[in-house]
TORPA-4810 file (N, C-alpha, C, O; in nm, 3 decimals):
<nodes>
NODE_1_9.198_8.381_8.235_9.265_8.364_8.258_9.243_8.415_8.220_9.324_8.499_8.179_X
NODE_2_9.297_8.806_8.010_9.295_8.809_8.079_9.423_8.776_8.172_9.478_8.669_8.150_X
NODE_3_9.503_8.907_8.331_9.637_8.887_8.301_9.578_8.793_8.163_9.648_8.706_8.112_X
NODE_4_9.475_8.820_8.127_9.517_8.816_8.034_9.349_8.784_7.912_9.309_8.708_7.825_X
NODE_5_9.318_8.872_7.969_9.164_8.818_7.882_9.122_8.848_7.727_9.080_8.778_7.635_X
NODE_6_9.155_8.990_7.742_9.165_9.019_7.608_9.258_9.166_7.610_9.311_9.199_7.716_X
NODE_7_9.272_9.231_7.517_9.364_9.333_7.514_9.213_9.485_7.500_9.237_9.604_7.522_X
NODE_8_9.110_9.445_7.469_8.974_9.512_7.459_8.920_9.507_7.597_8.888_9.391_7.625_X
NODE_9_8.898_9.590_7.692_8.864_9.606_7.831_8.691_9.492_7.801_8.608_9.489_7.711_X
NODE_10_8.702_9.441_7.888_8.586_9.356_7.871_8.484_9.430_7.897_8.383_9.409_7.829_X
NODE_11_8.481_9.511_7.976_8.398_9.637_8.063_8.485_9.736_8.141_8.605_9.731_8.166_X
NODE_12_8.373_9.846_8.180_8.484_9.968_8.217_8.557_9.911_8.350_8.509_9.852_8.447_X
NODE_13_8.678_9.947_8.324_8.789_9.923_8.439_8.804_10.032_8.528_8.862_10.133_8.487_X
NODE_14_8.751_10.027_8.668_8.841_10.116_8.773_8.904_10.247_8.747_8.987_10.244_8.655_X
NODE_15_8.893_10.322_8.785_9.009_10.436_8.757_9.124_10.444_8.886_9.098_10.459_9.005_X
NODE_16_9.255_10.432_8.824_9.344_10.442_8.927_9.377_10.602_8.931_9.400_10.652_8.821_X
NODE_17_9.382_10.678_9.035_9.461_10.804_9.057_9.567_10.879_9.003_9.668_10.808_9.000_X
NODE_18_9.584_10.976_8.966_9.717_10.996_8.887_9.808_10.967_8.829_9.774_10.922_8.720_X
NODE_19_9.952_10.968_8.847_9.996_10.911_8.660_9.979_10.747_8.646_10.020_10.684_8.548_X
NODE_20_9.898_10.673_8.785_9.894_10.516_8.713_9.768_10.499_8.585_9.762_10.413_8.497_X
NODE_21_9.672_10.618_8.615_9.531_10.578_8.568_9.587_10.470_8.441_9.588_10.347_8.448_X
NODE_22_9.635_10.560_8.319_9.669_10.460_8.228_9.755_10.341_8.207_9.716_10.250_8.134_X
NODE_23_9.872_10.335_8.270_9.897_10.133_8.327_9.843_10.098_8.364_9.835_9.980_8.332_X
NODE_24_9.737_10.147_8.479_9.601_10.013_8.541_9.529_9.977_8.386_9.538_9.858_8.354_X
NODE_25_9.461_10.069_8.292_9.397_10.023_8.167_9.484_9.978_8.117_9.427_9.906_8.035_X
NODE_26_9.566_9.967_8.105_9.649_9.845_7.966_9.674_9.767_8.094_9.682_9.658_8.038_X
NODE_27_9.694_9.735_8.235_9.708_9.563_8.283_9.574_9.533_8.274_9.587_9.425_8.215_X
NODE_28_9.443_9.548_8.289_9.347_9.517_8.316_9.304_9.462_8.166_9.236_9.361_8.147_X
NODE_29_9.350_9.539_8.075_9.353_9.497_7.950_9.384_9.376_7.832_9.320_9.318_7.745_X
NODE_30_9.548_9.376_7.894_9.571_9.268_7.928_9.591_9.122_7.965_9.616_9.017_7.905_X
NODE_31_9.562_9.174_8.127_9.484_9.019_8.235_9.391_8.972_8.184_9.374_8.850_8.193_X
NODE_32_9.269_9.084_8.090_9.166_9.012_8.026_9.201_8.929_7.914_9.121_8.841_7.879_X
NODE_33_9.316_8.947_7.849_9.315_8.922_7.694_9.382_8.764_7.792_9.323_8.655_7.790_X
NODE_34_9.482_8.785_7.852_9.512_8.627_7.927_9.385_8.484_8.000_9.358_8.365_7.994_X
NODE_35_9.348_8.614_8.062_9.229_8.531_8.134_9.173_8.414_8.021_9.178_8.291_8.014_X
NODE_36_9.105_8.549_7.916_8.962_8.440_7.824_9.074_8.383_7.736_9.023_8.342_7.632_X
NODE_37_9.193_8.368_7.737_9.252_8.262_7.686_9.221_8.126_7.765_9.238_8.008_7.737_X
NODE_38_9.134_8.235_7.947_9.075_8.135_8.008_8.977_8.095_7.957_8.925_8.031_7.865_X
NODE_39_8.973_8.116_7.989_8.860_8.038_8.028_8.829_8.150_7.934_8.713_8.170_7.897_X
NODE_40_9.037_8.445_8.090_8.959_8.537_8.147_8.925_8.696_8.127_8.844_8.751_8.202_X
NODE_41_8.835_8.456_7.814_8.737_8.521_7.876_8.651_8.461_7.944_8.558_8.529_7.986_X
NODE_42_8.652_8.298_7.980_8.621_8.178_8.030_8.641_8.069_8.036_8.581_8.037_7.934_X
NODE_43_8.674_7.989_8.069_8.706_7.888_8.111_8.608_7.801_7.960_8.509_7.864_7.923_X
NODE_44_8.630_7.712_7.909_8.504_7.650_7.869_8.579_7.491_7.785_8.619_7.479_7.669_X
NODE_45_8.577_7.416_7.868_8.605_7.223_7.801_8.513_7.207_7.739_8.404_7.186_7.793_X
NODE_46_8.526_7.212_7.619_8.460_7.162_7.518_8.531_7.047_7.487_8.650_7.037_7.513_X
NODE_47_8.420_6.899_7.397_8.468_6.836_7.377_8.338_6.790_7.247_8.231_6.841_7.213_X
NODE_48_8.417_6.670_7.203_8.266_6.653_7.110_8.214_6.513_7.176_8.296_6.455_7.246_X
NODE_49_8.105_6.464_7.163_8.021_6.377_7.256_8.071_6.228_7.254_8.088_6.141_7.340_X
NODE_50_8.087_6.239_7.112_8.201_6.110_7.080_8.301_6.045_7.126_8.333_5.927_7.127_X
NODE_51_8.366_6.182_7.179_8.481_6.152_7.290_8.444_6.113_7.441_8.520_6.043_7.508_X
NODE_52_8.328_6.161_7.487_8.287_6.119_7.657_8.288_5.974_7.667_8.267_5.897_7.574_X
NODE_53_8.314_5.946_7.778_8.267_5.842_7.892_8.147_5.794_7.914_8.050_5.865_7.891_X
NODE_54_8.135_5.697_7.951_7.962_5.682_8.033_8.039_5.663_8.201_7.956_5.699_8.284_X
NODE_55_8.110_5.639_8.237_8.164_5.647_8.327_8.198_5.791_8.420_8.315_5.830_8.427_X
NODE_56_8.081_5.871_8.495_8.102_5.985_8.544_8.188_5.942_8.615_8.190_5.826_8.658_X
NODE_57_8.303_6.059_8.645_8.433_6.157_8.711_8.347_6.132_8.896_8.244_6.194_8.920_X
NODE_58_8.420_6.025_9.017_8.377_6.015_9.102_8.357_6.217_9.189_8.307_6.245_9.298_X
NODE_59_8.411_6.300_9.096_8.478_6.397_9.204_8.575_6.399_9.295_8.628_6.293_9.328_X
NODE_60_8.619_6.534_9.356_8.733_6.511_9.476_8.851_6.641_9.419_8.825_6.724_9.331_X
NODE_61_8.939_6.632_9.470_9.011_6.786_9.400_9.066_6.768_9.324_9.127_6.660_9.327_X
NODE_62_9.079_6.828_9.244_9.152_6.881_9.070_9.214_6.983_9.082_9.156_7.068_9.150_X
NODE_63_9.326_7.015_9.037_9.398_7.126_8.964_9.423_7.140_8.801_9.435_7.058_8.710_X
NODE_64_9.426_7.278_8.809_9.383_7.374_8.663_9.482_7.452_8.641_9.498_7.552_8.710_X
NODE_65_9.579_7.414_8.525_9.669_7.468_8.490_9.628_7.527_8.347_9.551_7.457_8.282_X
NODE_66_9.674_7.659_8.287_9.630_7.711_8.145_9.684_7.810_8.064_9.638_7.924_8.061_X
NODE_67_9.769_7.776_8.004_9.862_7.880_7.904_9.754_7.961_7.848_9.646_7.921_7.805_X
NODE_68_9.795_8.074_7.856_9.676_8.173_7.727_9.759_8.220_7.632_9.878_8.247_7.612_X
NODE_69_9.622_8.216_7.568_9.715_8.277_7.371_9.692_8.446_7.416_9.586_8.500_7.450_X
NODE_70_9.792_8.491_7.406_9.782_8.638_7.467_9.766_8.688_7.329_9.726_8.804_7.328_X
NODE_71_9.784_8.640_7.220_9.756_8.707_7.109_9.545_8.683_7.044_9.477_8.703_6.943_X
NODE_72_9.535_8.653_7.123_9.395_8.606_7.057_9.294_8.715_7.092_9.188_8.707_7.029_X
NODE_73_9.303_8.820_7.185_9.198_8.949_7.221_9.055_8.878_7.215_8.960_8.888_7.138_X
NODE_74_9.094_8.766_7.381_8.939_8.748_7.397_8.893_8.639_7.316_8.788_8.586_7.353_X
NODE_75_8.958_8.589_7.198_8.910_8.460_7.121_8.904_8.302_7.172_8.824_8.211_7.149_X
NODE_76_8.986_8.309_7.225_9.035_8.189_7.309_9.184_8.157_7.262_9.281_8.224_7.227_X
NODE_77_9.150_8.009_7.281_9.289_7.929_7.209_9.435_7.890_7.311_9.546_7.850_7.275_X
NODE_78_9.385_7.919_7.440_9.449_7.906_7.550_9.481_7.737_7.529_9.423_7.656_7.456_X
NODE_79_9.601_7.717_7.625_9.588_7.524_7.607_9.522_7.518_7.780_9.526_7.612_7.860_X
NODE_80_9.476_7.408_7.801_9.418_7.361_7.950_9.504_7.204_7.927_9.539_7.148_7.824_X
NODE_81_9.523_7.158_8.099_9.556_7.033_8.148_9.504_7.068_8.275_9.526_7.172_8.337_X
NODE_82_9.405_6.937_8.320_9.354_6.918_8.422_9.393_6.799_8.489_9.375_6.693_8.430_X
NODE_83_9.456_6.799_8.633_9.452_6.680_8.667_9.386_6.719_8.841_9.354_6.817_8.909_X
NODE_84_9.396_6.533_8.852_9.327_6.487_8.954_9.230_6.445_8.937_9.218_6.387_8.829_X
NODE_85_9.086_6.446_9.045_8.971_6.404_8.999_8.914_6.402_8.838_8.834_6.322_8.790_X
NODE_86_8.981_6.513_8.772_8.944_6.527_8.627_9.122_6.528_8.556_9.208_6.613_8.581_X
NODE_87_9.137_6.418_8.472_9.239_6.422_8.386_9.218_6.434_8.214_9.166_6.349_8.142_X
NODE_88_9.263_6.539_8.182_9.218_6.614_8.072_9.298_6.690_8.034_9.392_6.728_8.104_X
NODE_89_9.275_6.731_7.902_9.349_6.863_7.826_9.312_6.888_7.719_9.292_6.797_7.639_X
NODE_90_9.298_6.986_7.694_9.227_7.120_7.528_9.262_7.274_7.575_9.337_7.333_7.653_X
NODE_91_9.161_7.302_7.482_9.179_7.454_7.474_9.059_7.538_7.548_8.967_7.486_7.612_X
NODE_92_9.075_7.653_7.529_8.953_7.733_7.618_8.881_7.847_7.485_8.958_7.886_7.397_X
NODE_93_8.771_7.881_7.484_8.681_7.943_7.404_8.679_8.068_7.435_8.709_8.093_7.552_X
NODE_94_8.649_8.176_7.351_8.633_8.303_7.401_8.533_8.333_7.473_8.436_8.263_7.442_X
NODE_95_8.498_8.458_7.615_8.404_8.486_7.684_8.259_8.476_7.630_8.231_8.523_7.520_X
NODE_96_8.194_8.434_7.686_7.987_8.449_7.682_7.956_8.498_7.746_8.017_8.510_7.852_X
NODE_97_7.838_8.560_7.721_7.758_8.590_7.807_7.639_8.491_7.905_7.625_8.393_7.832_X
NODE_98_7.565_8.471_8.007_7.490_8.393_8.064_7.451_8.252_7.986_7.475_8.135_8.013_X
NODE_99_7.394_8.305_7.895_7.332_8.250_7.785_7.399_8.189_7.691_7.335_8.154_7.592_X
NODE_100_7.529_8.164_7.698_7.598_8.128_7.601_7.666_8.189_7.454_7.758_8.153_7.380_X
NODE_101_7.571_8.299_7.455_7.616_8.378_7.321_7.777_8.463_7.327_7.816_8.530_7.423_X
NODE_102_7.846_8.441_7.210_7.968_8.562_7.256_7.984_8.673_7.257_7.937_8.756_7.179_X
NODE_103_8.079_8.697_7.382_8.061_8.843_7.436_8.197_8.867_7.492_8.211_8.785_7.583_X
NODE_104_8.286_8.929_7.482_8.421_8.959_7.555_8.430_9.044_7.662_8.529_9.100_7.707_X
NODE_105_8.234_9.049_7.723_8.249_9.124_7.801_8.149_9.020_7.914_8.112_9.057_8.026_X
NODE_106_8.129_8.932_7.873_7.999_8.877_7.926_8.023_8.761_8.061_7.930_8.709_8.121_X
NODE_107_8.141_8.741_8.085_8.165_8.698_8.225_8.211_8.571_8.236_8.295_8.544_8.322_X
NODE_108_8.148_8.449_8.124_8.138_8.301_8.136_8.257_8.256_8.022_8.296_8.354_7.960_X
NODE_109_8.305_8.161_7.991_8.374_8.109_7.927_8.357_7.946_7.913_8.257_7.896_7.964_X
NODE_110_8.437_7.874_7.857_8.365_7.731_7.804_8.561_7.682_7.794_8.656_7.756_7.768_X
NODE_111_8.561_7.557_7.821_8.678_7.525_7.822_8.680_7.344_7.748_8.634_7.253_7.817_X
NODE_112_8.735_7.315_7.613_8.715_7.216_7.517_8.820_7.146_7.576_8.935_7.188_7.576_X
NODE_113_8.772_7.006_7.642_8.890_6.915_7.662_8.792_6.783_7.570_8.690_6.777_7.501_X
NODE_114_8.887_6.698_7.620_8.864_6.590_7.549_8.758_6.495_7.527_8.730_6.423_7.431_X
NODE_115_8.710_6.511_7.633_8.613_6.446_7.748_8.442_6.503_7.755_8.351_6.430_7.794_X
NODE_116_8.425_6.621_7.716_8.315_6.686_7.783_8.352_6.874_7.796_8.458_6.936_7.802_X
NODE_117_8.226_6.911_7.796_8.278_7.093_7.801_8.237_7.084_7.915_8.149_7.007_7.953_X
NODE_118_8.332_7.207_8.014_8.299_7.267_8.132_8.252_7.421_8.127_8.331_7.499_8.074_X
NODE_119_8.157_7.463_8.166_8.123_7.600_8.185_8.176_7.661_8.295_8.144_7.607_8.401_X
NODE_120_8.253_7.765_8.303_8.323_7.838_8.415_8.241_8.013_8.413_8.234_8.094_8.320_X
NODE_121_8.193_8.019_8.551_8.151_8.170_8.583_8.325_8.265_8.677_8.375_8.259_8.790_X
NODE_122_8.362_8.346_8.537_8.452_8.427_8.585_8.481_8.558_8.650_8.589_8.617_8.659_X
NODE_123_8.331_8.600_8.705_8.312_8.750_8.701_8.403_8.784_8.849_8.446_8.898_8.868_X
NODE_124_8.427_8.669_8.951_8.490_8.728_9.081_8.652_8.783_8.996_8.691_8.900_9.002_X
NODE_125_8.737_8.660_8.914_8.857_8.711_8.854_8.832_8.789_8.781_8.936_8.854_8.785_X
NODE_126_8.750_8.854_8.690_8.710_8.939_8.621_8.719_9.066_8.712_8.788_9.165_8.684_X
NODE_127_8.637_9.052_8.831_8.642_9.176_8.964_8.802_9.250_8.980_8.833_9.369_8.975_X
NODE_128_8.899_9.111_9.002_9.026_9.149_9.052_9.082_9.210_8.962_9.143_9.311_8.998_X
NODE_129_9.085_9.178_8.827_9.152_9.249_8.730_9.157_9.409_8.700_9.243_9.482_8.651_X
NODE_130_9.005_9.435_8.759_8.988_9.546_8.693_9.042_9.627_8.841_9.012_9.746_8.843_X
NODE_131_9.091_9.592_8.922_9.114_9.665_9.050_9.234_9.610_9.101_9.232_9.537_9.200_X
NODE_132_9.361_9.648_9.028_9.488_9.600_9.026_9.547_9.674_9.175_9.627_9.617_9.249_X
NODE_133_9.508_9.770_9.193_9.607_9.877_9.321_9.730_9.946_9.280_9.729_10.046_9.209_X
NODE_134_9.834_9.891_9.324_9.939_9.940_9.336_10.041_9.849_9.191_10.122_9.901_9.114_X
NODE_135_10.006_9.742_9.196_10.011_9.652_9.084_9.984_9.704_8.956_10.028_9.624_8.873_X
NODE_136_9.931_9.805_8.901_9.921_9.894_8.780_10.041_9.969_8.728_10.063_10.004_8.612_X
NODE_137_10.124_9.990_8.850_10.246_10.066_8.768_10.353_9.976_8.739_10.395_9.874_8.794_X
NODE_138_10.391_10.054_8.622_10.508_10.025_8.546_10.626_10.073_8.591_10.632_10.194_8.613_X
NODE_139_10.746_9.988_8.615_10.865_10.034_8.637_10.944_10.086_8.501_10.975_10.033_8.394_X
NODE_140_10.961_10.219_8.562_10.995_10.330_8.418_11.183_10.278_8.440_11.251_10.365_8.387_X
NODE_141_11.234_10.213_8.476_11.398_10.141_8.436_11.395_10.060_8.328_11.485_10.062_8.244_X
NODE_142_11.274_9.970_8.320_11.339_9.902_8.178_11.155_9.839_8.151_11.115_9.725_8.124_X
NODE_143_11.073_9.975_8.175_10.927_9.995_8.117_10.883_9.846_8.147_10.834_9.779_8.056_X
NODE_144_10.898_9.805_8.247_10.848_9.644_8.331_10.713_9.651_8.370_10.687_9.754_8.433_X
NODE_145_10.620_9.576_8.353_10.524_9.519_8.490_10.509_9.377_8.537_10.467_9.295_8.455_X
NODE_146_10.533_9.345_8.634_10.447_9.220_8.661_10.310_9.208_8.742_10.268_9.287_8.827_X
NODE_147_10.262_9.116_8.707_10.107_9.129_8.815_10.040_8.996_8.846_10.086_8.896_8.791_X
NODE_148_9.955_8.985_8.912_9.908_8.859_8.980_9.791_8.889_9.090_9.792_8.940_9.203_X
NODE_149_9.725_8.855_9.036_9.582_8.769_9.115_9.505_8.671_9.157_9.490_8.612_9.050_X
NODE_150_9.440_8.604_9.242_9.370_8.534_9.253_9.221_8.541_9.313_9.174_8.593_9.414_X
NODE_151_9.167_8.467_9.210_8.963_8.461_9.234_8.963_8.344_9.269_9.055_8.263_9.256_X
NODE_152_8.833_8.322_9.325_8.761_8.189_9.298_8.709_8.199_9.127_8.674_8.307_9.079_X
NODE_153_8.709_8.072_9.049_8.619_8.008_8.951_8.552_7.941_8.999_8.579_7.872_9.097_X
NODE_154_8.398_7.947_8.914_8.284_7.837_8.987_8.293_7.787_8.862_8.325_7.847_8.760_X
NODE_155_8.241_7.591_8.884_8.190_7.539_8.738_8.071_7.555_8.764_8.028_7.542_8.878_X
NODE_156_7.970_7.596_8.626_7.835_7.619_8.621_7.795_7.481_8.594_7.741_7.412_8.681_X
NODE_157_7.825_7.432_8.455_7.789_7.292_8.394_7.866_7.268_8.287_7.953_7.343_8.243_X
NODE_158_7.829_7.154_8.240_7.912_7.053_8.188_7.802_6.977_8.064_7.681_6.983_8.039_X
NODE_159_7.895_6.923_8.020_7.878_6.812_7.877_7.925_6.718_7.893_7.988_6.713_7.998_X
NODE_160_7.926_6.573_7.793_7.975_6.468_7.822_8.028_6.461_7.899_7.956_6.484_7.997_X
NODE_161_8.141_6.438_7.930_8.136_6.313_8.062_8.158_6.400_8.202_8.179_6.350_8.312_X
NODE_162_8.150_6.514_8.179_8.139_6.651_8.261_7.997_6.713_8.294_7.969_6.818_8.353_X
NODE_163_7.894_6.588_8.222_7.733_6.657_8.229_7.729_6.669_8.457_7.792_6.593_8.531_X
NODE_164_7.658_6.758_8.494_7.667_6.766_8.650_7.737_6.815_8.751_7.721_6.830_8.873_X
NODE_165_7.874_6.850_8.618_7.966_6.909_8.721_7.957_7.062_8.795_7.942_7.169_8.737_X
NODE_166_7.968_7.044_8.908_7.981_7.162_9.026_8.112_7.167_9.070_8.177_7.063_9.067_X
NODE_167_8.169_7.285_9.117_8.241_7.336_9.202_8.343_7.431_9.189_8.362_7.465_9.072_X
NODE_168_8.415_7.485_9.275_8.555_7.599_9.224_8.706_7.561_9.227_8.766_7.469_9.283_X
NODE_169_8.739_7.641_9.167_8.896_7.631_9.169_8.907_7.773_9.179_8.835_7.857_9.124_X
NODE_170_9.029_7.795_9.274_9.093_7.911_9.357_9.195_7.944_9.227_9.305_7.891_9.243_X
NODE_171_9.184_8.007_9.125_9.284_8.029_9.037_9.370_8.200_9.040_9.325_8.312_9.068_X
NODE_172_9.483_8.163_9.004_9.577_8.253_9.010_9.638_8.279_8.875_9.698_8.194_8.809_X
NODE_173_9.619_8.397_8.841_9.678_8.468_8.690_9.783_8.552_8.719_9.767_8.653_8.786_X
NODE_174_9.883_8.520_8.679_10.015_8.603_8.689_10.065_8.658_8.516_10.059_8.590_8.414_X
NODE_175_10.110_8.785_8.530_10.170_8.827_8.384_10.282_8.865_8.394_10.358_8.821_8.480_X
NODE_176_10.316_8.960_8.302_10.494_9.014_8.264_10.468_9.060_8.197_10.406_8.997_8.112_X
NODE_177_10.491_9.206_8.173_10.483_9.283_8.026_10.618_9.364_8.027_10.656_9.407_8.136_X
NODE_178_10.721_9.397_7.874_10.792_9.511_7.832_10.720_9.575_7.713_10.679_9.542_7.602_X
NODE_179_10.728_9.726_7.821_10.631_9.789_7.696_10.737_9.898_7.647_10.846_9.920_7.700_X
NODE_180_10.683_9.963_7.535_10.767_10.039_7.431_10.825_10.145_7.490_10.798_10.143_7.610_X
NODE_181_10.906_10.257_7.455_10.926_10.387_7.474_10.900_10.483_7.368_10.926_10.467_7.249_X
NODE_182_10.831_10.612_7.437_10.835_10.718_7.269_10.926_10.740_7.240_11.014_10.746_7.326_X
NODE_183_10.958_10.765_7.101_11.096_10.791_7.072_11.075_10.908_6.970_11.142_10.920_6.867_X
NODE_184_10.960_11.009_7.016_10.953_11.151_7.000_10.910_11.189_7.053_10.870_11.121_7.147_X
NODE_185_10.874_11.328_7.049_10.777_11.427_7.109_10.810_11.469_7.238_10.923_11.442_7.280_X
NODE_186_10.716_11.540_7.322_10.771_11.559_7.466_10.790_11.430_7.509_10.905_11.406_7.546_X
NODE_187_10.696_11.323_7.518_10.739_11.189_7.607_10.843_11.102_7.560_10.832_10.983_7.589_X
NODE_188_10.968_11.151_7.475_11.077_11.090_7.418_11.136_11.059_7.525_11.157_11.140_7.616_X
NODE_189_11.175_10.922_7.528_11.237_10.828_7.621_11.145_10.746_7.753_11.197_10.646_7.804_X
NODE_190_11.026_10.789_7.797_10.937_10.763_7.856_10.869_10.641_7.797_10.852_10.619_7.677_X
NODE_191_10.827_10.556_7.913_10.759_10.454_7.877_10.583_10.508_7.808_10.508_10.599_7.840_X
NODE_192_10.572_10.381_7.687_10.434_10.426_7.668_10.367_10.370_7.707_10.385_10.248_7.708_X
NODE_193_10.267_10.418_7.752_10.156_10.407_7.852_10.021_10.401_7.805_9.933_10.372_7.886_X
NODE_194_9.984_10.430_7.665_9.864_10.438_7.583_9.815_10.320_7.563_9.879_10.215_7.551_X
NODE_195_9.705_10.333_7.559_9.610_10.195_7.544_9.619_10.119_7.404_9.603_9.998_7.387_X
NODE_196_9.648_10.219_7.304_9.715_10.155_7.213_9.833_10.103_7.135_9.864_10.065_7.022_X
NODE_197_9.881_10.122_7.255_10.040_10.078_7.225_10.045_9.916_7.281_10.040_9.886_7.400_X
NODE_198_10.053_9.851_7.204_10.079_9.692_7.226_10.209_9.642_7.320_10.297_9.729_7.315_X
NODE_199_10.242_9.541_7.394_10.315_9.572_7.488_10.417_9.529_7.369_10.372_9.515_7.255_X
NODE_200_10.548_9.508_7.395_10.683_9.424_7.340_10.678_9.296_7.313_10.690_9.231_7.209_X
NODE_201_10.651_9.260_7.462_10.666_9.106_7.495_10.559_9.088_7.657_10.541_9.166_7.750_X
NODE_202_10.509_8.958_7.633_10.391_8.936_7.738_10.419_8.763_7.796_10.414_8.686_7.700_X
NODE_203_10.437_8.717_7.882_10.389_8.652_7.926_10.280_8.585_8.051_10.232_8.668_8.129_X
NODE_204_10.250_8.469_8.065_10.137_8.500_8.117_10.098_8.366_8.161_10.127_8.285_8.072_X
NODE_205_10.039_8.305_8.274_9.992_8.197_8.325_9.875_8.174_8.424_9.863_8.252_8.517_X
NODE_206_9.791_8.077_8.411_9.719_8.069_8.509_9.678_7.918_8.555_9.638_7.834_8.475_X
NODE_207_9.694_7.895_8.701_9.657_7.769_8.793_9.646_7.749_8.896_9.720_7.818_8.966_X
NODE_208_9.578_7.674_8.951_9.500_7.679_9.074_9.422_7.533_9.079_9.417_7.441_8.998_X
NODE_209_9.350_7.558_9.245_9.326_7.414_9.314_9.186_7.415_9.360_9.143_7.517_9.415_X
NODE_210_9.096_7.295_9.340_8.958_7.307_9.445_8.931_7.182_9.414_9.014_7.095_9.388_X
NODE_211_8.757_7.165_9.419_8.746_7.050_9.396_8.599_7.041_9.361_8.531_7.143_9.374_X
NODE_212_8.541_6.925_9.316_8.429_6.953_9.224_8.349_6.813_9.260_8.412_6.721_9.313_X
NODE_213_8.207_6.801_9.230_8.133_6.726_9.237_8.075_6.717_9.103_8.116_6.789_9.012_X
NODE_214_7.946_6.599_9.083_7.879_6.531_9.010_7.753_6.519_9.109_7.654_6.454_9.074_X
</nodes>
């Protein structure tokens, strides 16, 4: 979830064409810092073992709903609620790499519910982010963006009572940003557009539908 993964480009982003180049890098920026609140910097249910089931999850479709901490750049701390085949709720971990080690650039994420951790491979939403289109610019009336995508997520694997789990969810990351104006120099009154200019105000969501096996 990246819209909102981290506000640190996870990897190089796209270049958009003339005056968007720099709003595509701060949404992509962003979507990441939202995402790996996904999961997008991954998705990842963690749980501690204590808490599982012996009773595996028959499968069948689930939906994935997930606030991100847009303040966390990639750390996690997102909240998750899962329902359907899987009824659950926690938080999500910052991005890994393959291997599990952390990386805010590394693709995978881990999501801590109650129950069992889920491993999520994010690199297709990871894809969309960095290749916003037309969706990169900012409306210079009151320095606005909104944006929205959707990937597939795959689950890789699982822990307690999630040990086996397979499958995707079709997830959708939507944001909102007001960003600043200079209030010198030649770009006085102009929206800022610099990668280091933090937005105002951000919000940000991500959820979606599939279904999963054991």
């Amino acid at each position: 979830m990246n819209l909102y993964r981290n506000l640190d480009i996870s990897s190089s982003t796209n270049a958009i064409a003339g005056v968007h180049r720099k709003s595509a890098l701060r949404s992509s920026r962003v979507m990441a810092l939202l995402t790996s609140a996904t999961l997008t910097g991954a998705l990842s249910l963690g749980i501690g073992a204590s808490g599982a089931s012996s009773n595996t999850p028959a499968g069948g479709s689930v939906n994935l709903y997930i606030t991100p901490n847009t303040s966390s750049a990639g750390g996690g701390g997102g909240t998750v609620v899962m329902t359907g085949a899987i009824g659950d709720y926690g938080t999500t971990t910052g991005q890994s790499d393959k291997n599990g080690k952390a990386d805010k650039g590394g693709g995978y994420g881990n999501i801590e519910l109650q129950k069992g951790t889920i491993r999520v491979d994010l690199a297709a939403l990871d894809a969309k982010t960095k290749n916003l289109g037309s969706e990169s610019t900012i409306n210079p009336v009151g320095c606005s963006q909104a944006i929205s995508v959707t990937a597939p997520v795959t689950f890789v694997s699982g822990t307690g009572l999630y040990k086996g789990i397979s499958g995707t969810v079709n997830l959708t990351e939507t944001a909102a940003f007001i960003f600043s104006r200079y209030t010198s120099g030649k770009d006085k009154g102009k929206c800022n557009e610099s990668n280091s200019a933090a937005p105002l105000a951000v919000w940000g969501s991500l959820s979606g539908s599939g279904t999963v096996s054991f």
